[in-house]
HTML snippet that shows the backbone in 3Dmol.js (N, CA, C, O; Angstrom):
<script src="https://3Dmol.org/build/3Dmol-min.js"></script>
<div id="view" style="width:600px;height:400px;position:relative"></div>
<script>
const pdb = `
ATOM      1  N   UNK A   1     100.511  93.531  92.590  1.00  0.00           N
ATOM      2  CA  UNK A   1     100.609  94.957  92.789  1.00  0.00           C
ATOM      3  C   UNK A   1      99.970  95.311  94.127  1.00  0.00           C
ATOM      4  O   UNK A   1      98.930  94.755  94.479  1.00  0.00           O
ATOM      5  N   UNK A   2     100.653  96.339  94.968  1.00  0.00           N
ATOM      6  CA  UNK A   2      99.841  96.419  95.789  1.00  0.00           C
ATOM      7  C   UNK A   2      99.852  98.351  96.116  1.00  0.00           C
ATOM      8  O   UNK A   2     100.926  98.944  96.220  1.00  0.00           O
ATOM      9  N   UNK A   3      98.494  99.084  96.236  1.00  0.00           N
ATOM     10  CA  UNK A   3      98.697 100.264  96.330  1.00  0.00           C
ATOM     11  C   UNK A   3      97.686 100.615  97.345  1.00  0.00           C
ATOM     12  O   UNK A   3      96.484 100.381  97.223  1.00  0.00           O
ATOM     13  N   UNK A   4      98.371 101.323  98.582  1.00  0.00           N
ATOM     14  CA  UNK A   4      98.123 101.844  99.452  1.00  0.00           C
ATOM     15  C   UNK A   4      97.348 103.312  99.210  1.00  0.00           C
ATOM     16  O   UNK A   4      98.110 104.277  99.269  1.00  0.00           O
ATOM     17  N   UNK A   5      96.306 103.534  99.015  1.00  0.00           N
ATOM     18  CA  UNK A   5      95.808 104.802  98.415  1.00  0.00           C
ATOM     19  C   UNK A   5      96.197 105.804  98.892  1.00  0.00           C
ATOM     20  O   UNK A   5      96.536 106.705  98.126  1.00  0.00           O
ATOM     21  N   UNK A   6      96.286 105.998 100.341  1.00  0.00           N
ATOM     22  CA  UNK A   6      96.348 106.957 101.709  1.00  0.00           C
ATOM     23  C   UNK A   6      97.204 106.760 102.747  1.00  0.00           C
ATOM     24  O   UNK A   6      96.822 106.806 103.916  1.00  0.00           O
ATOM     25  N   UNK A   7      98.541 106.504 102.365  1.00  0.00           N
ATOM     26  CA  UNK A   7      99.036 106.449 103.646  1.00  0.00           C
ATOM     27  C   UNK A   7      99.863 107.917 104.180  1.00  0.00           C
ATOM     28  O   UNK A   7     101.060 108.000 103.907  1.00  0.00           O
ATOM     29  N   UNK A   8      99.360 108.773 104.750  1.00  0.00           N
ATOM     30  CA  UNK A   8      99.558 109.916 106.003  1.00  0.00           C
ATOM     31  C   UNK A   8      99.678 110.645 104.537  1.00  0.00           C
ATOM     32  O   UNK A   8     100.661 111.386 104.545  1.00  0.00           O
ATOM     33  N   UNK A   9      99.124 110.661 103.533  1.00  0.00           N
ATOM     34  CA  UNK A   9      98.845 111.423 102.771  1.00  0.00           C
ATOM     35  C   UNK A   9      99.517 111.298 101.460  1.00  0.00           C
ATOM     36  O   UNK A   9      99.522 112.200 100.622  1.00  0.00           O
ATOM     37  N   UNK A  10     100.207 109.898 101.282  1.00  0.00           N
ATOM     38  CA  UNK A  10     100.782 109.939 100.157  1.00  0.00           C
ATOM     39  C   UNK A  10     100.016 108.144  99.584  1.00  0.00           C
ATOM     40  O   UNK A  10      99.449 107.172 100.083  1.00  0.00           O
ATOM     41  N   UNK A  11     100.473 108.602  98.348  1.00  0.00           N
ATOM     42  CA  UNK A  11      99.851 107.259  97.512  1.00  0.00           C
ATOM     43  C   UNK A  11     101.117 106.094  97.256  1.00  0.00           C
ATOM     44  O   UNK A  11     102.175 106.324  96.670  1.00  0.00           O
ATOM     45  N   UNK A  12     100.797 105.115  97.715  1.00  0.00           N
ATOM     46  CA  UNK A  12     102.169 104.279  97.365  1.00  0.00           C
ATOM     47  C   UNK A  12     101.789 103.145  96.426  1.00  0.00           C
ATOM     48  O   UNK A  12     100.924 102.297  96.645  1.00  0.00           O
ATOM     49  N   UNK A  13     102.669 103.267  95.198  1.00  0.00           N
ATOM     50  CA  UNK A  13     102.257 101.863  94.451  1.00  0.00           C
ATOM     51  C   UNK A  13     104.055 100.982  94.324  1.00  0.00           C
ATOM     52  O   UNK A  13     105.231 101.290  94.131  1.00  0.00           O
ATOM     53  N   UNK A  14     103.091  99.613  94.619  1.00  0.00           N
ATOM     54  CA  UNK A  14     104.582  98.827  94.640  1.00  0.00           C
ATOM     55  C   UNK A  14     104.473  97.524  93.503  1.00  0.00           C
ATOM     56  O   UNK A  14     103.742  96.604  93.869  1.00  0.00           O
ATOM     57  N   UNK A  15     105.174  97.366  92.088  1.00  0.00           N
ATOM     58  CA  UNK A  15     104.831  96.451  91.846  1.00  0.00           C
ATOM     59  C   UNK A  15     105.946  95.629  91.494  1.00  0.00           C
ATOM     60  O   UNK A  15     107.045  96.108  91.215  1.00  0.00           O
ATOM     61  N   UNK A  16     105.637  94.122  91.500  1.00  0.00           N
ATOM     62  CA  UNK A  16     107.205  93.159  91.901  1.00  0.00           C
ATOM     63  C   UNK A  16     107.252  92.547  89.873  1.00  0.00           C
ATOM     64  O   UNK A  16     106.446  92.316  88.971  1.00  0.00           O
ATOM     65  N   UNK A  17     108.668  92.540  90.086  1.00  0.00           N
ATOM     66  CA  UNK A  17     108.775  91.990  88.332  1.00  0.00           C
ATOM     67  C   UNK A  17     110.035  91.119  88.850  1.00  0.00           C
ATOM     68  O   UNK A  17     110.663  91.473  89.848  1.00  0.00           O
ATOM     69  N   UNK A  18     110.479  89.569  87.867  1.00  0.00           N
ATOM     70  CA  UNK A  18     111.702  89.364  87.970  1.00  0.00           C
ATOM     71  C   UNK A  18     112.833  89.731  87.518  1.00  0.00           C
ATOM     72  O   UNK A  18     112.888  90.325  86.441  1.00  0.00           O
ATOM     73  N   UNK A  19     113.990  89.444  88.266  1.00  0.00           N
ATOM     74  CA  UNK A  19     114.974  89.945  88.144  1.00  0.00           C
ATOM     75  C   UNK A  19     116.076  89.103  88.777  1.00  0.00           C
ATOM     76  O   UNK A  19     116.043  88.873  89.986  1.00  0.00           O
ATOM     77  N   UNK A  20     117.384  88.476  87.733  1.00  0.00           N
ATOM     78  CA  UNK A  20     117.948  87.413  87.961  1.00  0.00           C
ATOM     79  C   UNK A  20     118.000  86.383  89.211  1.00  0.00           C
ATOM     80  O   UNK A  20     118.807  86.356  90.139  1.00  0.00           O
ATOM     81  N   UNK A  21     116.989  85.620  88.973  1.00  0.00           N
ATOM     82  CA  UNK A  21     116.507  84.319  89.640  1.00  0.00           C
ATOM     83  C   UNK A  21     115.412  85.031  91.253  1.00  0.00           C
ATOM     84  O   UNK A  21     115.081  84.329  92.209  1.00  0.00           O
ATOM     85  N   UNK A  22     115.154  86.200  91.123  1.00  0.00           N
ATOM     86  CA  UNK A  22     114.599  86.489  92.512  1.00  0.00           C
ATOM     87  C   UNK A  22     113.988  87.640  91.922  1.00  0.00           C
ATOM     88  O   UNK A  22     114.276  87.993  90.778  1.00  0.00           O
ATOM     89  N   UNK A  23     113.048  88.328  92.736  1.00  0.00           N
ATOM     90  CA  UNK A  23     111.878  89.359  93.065  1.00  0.00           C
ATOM     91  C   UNK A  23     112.893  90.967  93.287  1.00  0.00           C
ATOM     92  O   UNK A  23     113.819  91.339  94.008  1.00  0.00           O
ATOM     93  N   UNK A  24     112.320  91.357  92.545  1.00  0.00           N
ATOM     94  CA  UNK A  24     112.566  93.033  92.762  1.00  0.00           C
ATOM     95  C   UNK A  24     111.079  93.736  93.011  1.00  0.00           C
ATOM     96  O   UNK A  24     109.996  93.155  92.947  1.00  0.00           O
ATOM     97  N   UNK A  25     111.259  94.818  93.242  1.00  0.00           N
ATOM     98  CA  UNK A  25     109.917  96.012  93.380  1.00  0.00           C
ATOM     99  C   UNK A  25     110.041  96.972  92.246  1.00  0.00           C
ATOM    100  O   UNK A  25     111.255  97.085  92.073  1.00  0.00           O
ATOM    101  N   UNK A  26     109.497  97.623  91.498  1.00  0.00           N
ATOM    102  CA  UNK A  26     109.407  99.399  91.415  1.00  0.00           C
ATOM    103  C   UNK A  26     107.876  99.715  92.285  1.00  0.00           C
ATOM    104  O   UNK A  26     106.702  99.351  92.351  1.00  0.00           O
ATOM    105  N   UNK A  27     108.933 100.731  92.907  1.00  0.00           N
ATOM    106  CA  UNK A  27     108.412 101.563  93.818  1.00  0.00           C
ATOM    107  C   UNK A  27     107.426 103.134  93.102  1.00  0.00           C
ATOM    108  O   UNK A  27     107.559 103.318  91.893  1.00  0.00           O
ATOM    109  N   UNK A  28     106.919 103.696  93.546  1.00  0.00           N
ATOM    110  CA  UNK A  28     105.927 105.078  93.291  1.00  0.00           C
ATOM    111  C   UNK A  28     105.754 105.156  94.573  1.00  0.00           C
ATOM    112  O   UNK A  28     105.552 104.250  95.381  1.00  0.00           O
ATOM    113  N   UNK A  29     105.867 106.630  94.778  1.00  0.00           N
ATOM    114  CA  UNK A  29     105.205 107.475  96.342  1.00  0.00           C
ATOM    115  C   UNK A  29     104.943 108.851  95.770  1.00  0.00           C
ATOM    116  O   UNK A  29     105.802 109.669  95.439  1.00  0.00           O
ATOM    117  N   UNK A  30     103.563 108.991  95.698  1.00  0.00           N
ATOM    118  CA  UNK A  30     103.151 110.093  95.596  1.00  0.00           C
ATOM    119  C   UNK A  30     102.265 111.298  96.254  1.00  0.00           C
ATOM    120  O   UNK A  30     101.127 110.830  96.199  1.00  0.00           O
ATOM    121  N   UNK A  31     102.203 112.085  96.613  1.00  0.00           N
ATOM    122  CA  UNK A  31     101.547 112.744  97.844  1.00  0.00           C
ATOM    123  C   UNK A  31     100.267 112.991  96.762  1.00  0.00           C
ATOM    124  O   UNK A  31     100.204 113.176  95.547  1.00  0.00           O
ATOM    125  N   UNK A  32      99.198 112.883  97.954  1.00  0.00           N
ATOM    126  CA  UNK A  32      98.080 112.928  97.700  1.00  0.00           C
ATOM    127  C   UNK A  32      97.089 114.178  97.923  1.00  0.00           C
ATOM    128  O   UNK A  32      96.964 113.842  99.101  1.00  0.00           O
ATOM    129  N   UNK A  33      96.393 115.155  97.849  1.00  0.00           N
ATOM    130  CA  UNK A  33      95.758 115.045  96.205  1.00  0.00           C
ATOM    131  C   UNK A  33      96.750 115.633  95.047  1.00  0.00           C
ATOM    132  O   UNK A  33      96.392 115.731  93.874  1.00  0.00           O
ATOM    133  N   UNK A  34      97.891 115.967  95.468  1.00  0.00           N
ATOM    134  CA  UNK A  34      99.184 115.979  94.112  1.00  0.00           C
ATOM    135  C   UNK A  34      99.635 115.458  93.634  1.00  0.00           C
ATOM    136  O   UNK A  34     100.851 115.450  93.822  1.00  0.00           O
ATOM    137  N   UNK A  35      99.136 114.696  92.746  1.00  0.00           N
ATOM    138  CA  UNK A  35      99.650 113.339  91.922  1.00  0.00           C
ATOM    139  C   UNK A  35     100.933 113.928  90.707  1.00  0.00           C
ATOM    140  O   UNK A  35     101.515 113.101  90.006  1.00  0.00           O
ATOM    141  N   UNK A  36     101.196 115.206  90.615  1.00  0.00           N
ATOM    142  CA  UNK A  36     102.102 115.691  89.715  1.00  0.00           C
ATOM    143  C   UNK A  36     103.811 115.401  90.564  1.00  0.00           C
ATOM    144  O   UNK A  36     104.707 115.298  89.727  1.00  0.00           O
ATOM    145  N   UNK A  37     104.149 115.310  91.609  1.00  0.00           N
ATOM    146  CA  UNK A  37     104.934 115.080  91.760  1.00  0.00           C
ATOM    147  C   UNK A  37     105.538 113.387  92.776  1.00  0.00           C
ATOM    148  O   UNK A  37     105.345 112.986  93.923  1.00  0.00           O
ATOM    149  N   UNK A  38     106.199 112.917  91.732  1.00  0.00           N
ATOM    150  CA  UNK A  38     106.392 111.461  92.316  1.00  0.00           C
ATOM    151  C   UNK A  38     107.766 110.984  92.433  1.00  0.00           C
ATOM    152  O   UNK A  38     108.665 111.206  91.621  1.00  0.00           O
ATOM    153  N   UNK A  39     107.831 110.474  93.250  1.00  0.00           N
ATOM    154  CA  UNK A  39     109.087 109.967  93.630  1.00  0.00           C
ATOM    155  C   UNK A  39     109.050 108.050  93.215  1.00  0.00           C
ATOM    156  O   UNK A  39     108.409 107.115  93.694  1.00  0.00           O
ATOM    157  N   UNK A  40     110.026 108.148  92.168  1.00  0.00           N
ATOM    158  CA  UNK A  40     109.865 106.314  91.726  1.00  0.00           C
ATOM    159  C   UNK A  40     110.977 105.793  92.060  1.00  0.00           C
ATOM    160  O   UNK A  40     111.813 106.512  92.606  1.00  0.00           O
ATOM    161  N   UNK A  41     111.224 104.556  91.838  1.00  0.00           N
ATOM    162  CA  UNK A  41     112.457 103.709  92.366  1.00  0.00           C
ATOM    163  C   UNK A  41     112.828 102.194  91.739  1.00  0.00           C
ATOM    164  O   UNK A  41     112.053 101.614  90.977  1.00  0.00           O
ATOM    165  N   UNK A  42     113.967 101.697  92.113  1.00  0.00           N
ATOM    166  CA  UNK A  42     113.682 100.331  91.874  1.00  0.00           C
ATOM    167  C   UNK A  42     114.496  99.809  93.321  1.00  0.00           C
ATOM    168  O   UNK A  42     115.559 100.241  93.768  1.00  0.00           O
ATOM    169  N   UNK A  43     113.741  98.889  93.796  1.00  0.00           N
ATOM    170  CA  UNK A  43     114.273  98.136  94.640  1.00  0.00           C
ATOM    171  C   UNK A  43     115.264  97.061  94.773  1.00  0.00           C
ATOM    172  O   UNK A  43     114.779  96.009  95.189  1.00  0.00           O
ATOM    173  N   UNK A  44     115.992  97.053  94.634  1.00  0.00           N
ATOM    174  CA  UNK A  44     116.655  95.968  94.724  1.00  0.00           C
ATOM    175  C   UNK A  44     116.397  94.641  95.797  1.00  0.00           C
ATOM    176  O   UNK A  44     116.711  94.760  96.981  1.00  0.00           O
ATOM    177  N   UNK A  45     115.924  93.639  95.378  1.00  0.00           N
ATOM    178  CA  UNK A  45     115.403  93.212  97.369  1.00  0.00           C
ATOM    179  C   UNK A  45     115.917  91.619  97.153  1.00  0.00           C
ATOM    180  O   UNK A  45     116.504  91.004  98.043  1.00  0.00           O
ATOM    181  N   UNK A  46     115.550  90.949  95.603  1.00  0.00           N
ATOM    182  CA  UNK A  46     116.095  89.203  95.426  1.00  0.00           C
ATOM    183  C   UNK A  46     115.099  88.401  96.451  1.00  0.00           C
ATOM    184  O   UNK A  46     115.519  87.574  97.260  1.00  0.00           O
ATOM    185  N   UNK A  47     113.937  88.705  96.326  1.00  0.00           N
ATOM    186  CA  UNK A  47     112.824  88.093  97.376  1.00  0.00           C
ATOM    187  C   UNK A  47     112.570  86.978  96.667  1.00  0.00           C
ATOM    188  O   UNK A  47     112.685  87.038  95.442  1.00  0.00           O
ATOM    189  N   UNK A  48     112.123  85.588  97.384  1.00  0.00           N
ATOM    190  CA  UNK A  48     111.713  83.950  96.602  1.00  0.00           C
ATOM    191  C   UNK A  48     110.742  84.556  95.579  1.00  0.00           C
ATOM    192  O   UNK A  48     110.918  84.311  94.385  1.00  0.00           O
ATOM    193  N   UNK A  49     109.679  85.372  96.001  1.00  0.00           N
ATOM    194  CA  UNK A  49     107.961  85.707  95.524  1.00  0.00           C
ATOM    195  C   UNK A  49     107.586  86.972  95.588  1.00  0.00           C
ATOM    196  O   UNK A  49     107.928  87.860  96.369  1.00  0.00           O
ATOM    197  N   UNK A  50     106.485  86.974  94.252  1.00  0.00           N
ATOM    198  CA  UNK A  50     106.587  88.508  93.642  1.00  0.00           C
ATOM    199  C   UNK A  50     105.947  89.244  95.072  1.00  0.00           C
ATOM    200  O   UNK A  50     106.395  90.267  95.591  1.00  0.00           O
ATOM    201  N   UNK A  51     104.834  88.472  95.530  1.00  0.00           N
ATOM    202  CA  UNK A  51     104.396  88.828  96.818  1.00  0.00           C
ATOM    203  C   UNK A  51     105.281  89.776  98.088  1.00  0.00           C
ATOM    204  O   UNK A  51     105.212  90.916  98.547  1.00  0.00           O
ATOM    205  N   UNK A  52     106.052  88.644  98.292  1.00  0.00           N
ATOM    206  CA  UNK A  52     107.457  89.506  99.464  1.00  0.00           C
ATOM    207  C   UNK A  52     107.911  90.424  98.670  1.00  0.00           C
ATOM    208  O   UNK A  52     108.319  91.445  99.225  1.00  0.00           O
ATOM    209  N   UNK A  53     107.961  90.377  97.634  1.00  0.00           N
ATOM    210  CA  UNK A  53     108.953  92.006  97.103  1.00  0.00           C
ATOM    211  C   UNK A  53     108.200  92.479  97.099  1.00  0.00           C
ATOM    212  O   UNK A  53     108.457  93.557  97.634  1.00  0.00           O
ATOM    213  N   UNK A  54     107.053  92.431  96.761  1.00  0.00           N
ATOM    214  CA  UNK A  54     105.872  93.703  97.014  1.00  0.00           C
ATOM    215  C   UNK A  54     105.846  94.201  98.384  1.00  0.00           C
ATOM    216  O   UNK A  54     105.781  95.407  98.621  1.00  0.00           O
ATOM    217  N   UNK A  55     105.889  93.449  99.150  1.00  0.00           N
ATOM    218  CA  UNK A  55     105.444  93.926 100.450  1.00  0.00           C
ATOM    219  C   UNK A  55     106.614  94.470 101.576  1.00  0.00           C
ATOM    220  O   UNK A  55     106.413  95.021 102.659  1.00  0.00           O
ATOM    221  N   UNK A  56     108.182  94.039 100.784  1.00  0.00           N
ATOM    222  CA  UNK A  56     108.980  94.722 101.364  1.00  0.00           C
ATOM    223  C   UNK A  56     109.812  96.130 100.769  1.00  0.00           C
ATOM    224  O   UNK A  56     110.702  96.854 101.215  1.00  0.00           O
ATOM    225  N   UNK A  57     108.860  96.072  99.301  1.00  0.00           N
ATOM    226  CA  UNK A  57     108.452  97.579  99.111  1.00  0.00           C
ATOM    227  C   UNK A  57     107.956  98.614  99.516  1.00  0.00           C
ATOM    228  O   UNK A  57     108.177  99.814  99.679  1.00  0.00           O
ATOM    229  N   UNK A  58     107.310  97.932  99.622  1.00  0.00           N
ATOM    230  CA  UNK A  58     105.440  98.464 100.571  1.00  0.00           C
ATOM    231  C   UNK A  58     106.160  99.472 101.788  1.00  0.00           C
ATOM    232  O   UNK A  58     106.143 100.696 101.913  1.00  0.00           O
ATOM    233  N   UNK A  59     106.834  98.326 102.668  1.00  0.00           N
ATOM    234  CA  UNK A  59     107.537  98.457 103.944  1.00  0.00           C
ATOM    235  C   UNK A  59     108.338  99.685 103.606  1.00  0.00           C
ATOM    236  O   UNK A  59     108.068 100.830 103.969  1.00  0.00           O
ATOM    237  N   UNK A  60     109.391  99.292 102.840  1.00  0.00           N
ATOM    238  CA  UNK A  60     110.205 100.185 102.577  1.00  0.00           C
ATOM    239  C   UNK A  60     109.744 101.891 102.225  1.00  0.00           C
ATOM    240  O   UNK A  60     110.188 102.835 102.879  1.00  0.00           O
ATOM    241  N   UNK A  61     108.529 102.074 100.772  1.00  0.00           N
ATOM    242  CA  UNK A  61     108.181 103.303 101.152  1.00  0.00           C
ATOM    243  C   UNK A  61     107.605 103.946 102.567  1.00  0.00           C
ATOM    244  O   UNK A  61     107.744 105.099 102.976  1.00  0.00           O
ATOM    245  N   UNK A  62     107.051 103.051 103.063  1.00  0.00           N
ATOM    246  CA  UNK A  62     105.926 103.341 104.298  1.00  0.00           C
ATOM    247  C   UNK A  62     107.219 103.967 105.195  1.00  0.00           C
ATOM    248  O   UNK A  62     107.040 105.018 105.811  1.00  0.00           O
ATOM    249  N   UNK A  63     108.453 103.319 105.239  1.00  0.00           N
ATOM    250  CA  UNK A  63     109.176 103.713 106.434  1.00  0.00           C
ATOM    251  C   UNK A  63     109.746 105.378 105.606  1.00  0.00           C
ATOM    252  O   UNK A  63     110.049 106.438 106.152  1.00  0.00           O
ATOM    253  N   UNK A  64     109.722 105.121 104.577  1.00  0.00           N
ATOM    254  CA  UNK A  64     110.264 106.693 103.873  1.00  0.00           C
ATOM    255  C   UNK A  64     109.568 108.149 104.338  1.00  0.00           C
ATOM    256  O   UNK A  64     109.881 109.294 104.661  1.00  0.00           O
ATOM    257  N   UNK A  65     108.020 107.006 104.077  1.00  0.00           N
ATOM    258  CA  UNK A  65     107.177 108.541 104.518  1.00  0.00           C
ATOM    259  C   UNK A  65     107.393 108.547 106.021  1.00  0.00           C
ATOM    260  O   UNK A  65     107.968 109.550 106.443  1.00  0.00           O
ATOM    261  N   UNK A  66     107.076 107.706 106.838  1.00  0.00           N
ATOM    262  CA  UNK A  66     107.014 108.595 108.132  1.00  0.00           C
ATOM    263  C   UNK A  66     108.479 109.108 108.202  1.00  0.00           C
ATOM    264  O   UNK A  66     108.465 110.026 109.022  1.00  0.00           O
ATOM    265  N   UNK A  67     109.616 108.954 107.764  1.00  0.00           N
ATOM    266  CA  UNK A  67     110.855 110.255 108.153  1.00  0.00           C
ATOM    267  C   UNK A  67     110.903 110.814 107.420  1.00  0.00           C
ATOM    268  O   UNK A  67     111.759 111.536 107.932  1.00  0.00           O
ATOM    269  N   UNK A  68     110.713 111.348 106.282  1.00  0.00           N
ATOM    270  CA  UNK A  68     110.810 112.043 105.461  1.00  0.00           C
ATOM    271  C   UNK A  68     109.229 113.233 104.684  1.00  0.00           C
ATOM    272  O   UNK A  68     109.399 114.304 104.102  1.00  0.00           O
ATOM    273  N   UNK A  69     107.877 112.561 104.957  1.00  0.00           N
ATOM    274  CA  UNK A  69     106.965 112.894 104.531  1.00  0.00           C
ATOM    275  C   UNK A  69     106.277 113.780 105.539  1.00  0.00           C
ATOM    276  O   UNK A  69     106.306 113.661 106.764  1.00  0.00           O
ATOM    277  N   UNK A  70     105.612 114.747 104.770  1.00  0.00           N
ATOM    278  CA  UNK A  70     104.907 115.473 105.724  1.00  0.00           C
ATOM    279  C   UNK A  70     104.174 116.403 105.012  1.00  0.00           C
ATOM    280  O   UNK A  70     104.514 117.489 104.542  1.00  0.00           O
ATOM    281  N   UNK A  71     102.712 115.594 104.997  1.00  0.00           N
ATOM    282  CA  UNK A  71     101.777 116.290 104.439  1.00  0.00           C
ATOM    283  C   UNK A  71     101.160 117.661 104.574  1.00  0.00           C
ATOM    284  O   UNK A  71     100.812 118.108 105.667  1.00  0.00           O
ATOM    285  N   UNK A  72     101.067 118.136 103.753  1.00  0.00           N
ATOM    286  CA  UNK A  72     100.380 119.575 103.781  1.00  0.00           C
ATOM    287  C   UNK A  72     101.692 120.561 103.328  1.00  0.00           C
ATOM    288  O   UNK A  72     101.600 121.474 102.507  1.00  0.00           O
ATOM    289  N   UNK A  73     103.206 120.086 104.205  1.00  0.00           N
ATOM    290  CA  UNK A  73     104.190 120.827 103.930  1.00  0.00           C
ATOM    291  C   UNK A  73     105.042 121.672 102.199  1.00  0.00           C
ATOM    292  O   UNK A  73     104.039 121.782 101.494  1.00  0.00           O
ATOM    293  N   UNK A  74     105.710 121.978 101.727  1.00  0.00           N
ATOM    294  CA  UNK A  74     106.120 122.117 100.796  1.00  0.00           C
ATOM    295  C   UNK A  74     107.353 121.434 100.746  1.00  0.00           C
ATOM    296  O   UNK A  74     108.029 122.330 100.240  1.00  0.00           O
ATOM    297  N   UNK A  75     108.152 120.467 100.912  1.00  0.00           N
ATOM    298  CA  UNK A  75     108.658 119.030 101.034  1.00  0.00           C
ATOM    299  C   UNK A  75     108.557 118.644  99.779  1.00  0.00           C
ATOM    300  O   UNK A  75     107.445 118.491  99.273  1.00  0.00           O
ATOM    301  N   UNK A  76     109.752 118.419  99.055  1.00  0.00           N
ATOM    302  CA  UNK A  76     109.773 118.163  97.774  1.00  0.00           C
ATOM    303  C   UNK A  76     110.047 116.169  98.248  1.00  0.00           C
ATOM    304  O   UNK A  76     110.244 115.726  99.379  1.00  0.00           O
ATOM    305  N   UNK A  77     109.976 115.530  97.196  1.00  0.00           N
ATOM    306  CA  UNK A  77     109.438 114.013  96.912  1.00  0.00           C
ATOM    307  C   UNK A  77     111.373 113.695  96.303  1.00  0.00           C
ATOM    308  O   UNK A  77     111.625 113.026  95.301  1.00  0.00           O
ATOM    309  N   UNK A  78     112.479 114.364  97.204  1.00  0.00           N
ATOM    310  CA  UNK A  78     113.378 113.724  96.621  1.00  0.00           C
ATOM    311  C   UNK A  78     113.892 112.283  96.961  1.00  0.00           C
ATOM    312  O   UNK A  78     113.726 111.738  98.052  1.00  0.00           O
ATOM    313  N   UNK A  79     114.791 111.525  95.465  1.00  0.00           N
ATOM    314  CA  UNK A  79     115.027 110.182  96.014  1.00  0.00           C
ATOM    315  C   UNK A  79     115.174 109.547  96.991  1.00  0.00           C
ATOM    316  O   UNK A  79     116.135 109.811  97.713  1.00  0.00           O
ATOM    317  N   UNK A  80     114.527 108.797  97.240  1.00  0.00           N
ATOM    318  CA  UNK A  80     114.454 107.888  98.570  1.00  0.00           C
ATOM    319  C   UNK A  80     116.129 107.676  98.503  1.00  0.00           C
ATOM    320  O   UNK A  80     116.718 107.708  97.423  1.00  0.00           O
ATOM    321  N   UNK A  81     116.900 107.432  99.923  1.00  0.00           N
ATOM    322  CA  UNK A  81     118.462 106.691  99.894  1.00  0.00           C
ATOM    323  C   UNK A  81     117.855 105.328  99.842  1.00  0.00           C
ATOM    324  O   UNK A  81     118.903 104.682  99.805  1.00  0.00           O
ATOM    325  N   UNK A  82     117.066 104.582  99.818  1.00  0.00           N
ATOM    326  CA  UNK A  82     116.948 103.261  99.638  1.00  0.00           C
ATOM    327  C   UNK A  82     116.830 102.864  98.438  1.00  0.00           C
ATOM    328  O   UNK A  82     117.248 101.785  98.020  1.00  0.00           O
ATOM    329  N   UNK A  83     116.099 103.931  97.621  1.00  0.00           N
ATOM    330  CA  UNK A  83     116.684 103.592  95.899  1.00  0.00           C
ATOM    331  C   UNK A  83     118.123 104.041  96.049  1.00  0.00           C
ATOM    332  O   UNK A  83     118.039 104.834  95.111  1.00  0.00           O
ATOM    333  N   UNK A  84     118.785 104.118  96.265  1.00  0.00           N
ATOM    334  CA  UNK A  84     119.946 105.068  95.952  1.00  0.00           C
ATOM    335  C   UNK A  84     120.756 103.917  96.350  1.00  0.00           C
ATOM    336  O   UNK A  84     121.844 103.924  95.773  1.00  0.00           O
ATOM    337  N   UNK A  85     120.573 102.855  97.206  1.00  0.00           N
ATOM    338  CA  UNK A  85     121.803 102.515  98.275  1.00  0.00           C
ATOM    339  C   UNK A  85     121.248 100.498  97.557  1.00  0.00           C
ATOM    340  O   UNK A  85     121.971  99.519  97.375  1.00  0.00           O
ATOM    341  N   UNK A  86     119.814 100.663  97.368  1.00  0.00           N
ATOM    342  CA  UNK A  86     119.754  99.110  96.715  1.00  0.00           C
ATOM    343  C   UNK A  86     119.831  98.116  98.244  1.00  0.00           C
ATOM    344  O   UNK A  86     120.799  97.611  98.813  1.00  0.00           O
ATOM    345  N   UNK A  87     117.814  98.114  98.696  1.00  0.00           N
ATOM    346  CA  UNK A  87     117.756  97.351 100.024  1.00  0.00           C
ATOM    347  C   UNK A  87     117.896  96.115  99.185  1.00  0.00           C
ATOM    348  O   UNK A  87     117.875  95.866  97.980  1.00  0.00           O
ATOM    349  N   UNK A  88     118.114  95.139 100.796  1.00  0.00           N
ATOM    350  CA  UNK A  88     118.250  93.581 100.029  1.00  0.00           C
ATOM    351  C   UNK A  88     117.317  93.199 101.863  1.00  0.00           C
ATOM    352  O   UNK A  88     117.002  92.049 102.168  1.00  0.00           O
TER     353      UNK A  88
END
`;
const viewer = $3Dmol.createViewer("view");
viewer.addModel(pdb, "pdb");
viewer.setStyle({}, {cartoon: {color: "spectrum"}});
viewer.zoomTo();
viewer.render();
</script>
């Protein structure tokens, strides 16, 4: 598992489970100190190790927030297109 407490104001948790013969993520991004609204996911990614899917989770929210996030704003937490579209 790996969770970023603070990144530019949101909380990211990424944790890797298997999924036919390779590594997936579920994803969480939640803005911080508002833990009531969260944006979750599943990744699609087929990584060797639970490790790399974690961390190209990780990647993956991190790149969400800086285009899409913006703390302090009223910016609703809708689906990432990378849940939507299934990174590999």
């Amino acid at each position: 598992m790996i969770v970023d407490a603070d990144y530019r104001g949101y909380r990211i948790e990424v944790v890797a489970f298997q999924s036919e013969g390779g590594w997936d993520a579920d994803v969480r991004i939640r803005r911080t100190p508002f833990t009531r609204t969260t944006c979750a996911g599943h990744l699609t990614c087929r990584k060797p190790t639970a490790q790399v899917a974690e961390q190209s989770g990780a990647a993956c929210a991190r790149q969400w927030v800086d285009r899409n996030g913006r703390p302090g704003s009223a910016q609703s937490l809708d689906e990432p297109e990378w849940v939507r579209a299934g990174v590999r």
